[in-house]
C-alpha atoms as one frame of an Amber mdcrd trajectory, in Angstrom:
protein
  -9.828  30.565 -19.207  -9.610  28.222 -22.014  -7.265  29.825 -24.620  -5.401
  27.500 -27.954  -1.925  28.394 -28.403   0.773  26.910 -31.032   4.265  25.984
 -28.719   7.393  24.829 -30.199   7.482  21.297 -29.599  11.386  21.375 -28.784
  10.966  24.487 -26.145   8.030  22.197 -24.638   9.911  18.899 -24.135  13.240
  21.026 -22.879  10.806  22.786 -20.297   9.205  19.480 -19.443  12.751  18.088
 -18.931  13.566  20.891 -16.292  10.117  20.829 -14.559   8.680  18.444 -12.056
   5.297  19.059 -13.817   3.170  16.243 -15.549   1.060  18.256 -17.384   0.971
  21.332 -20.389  -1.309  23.638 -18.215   0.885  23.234 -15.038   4.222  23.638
 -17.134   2.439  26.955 -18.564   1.234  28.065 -14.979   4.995  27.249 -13.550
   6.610  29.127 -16.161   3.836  31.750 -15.930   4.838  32.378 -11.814   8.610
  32.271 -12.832   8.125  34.439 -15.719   6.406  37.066 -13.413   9.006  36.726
 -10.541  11.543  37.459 -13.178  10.173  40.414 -14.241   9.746  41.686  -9.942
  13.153  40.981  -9.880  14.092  43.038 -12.640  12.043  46.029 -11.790  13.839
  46.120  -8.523  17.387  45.748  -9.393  16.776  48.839 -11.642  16.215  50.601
  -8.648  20.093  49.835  -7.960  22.101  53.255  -7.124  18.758  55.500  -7.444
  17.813  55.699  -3.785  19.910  57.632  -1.565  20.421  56.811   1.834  21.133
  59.406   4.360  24.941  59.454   5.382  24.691  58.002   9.169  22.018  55.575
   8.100  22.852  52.084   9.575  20.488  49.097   8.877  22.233  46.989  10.995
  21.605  49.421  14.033  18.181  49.509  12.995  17.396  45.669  13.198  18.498
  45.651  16.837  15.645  45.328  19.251  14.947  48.465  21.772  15.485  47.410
  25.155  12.549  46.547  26.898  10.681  45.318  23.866  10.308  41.753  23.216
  11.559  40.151  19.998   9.175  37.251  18.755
């Protein structure tokens, strides 16, 4: 989608400056897929202390493999 934007010239040549990217569209598609990872990261970590776990829960116990099963 073609779309014309106006982008501070100084936030442009810092981003370039921190990016690998050559071009505008794949600095805006980089910071696009960072921008949305942020955000997934965010929406999780205000899950933080509002899930309850069951007191004899143990994760650790749970990643063990059952005997007999094979573990690939």
């Amino acid at each position: 989608m073609r779309t014309n934007i106006d982008i501070n010239d100084s936030l442009l040549e810092e981003a370039f400056s921190v990016s690998q990217v050559r071009t505008k569209k794949d600095l805006i598609h980089e910071a696009l897929r960072e921008y949305i990872k942020l955000k997934k990261r965010k929406d999780l970590t205000e899950l933080a202390g509002s899930i309850e776990f069951h007191e004899g829960y143990d994760y650790k116990k749970l990643r063990e493999p059952e005997k007999g099963r094979n573990c690939y």
